[in-house]
C-alpha positions as CSV (number, residue, x, y, z in Angstrom):
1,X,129.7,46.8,369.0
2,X,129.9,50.4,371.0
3,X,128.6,53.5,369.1
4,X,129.5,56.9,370.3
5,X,126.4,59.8,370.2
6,X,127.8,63.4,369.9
7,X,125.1,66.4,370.5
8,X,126.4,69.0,368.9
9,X,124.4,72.7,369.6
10,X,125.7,75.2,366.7
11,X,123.3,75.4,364.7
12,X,122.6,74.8,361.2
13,X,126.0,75.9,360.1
14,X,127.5,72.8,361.6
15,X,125.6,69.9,360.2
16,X,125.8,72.1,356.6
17,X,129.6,72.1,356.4
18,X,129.6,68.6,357.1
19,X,127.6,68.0,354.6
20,X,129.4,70.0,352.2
21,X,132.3,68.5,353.4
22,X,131.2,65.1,353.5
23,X,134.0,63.1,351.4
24,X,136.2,64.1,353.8
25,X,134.4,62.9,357.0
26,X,133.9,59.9,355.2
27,X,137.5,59.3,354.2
28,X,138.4,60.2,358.4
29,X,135.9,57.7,360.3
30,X,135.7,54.8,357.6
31,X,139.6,55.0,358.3
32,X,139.6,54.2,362.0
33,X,139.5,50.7,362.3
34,X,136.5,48.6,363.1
35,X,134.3,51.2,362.0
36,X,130.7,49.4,361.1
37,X,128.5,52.9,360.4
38,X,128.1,56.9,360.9
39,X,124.8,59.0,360.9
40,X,124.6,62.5,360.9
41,X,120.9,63.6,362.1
42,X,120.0,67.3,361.7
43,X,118.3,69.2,364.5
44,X,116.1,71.9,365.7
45,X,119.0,73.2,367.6
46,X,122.5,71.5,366.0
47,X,123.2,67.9,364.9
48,X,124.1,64.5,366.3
49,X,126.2,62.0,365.0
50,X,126.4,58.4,365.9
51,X,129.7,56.5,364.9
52,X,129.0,52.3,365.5
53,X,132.8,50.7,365.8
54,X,133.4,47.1,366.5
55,X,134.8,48.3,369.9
56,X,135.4,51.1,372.4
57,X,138.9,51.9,370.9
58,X,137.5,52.6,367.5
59,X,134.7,55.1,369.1
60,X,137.1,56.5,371.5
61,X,139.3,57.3,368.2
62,X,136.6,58.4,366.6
63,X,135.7,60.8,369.2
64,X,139.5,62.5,368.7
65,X,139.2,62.4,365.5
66,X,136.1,64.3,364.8
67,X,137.3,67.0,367.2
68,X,140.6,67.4,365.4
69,X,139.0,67.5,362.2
70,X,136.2,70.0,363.4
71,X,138.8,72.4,365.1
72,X,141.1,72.3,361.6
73,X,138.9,72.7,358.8
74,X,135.9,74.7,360.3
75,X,137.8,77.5,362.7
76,X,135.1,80.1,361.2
77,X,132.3,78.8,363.1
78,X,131.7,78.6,367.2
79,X,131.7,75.1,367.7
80,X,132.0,74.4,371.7
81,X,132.7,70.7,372.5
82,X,130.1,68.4,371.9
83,X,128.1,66.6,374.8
84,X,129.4,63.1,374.0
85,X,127.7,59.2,375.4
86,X,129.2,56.6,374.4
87,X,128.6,52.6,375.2
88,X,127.9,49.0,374.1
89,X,125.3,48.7,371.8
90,X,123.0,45.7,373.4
91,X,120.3,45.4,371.0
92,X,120.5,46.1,366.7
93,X,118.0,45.7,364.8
């Protein structure tokens, strides 16, 4: 497995309209293939999300797909690039 971790510092707005938008996130990662699981946490200062695929490619995807998908649908709020790690999962639990 390989999970990607974006940090995301917007503020509350961002992890809201994902939230309120959340079919369509859904619909986007659970498309790519090899996709295995997606959190969204909520933080003091943004949100983070961790996508899980069965390989690098998926995450990788992933990664160019939540950037699309961020700069269509949600042009009204400031959303720099996310800091982004990515890697193979070695232990899950």
């Amino acid at each position: 497995m390989y999970a990607s971790v974006r940090r995301y510092t917007t503020g509350r707005e961002f992890a809201d309209a994902l939230v309120e938008n959340e079919s369509e996130v859904r619909r986007l990662l659970t498309g790519i293939e090899g996709f295995r699981a997606y959190y969204l946490v909520r933080t003091a200062d943004g949100a983070v999300s961790v996508s899980v695929y069965d390989d690098e490619g998926g995450a990788e995807e992933s990664n160019r797909a939540a950037a699309d998908w961020v700069r269509e649908n949600l042009p009204h709020l400031s959303i720099g690039p996310p800091q982004i790690s990515a890697g193979e999962v070695v232990i899950s639990i």
